[in-house]
VMD Tcl script that draws the C-alpha trace (Angstrom):
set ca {
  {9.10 -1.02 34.18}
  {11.82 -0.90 31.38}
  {12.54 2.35 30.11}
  {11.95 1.30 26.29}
  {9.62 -1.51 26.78}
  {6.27 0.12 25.18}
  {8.27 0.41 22.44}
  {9.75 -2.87 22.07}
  {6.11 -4.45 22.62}
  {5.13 -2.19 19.33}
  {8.33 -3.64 17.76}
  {7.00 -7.29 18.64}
  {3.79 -6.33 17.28}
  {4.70 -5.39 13.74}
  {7.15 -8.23 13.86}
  {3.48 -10.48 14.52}
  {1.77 -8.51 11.91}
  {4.04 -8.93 9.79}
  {3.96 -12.38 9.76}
  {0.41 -12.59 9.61}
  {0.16 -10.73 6.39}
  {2.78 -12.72 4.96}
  {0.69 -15.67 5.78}
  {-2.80 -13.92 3.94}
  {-0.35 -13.07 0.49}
  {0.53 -16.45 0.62}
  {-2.79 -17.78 0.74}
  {-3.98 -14.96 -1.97}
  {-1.61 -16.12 -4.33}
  {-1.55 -19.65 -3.64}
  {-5.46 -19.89 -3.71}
  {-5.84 -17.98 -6.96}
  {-7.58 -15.09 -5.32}
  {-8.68 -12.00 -7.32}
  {-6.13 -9.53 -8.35}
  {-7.54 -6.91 -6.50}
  {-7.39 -9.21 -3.41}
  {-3.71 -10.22 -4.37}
  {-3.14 -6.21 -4.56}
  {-4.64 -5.89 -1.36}
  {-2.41 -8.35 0.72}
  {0.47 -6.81 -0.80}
  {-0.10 -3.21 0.00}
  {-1.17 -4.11 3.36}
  {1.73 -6.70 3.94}
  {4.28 -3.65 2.64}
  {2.66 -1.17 4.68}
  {3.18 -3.41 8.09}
  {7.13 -4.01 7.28}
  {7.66 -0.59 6.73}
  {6.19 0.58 10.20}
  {8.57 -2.55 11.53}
  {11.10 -0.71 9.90}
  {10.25 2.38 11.27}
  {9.99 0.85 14.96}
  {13.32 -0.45 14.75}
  {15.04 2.89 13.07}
  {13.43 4.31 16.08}
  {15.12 1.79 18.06}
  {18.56 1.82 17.53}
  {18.15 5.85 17.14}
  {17.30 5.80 21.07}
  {19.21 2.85 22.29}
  {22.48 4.96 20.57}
  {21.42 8.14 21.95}
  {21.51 5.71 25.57}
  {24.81 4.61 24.90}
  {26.27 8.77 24.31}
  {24.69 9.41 27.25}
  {26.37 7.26 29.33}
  {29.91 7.71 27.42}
  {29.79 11.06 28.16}
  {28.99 10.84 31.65}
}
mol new
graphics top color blue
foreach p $ca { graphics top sphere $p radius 0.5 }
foreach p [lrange $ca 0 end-1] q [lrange $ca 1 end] { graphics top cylinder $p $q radius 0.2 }
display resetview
């Protein structure tokens, strides 16, 4: 098994969600949906990229941390 590679399966995840709420704004605002509805897919749609973003900060904080390691070794 990879070192990081529960992590990168979460990354892939949010990456997936994040297209899938993409996909249900779309559709509430293209379908004239409710504004509460509209409000919804937005919050939940900004909520998913920002644990994405959070995944890959994590990321790049670890795989860094990797690469010290091994320059000071």
């Amino acid at each position: 098994m990879k070192k990081f590679e529960v992590e990168e399966r979460i990354e892939y995840i949010y990456q997936s969600a994040v297209r899938l709420a993409e996909g249900v704004l779309e559709d509430a605002c293209a379908r004239d949906w409710p504004d509460h509805a509209v409000a919804k897919a937005a919050m939940e749609w900004h909520v998913i990229r920002l644990m994405l973003e959070d995944s890959k900060r994590w990321r790049d904080k670890v795989r860094k941390a990797d690469f010290d390691a091994v320059e000071s070794t």
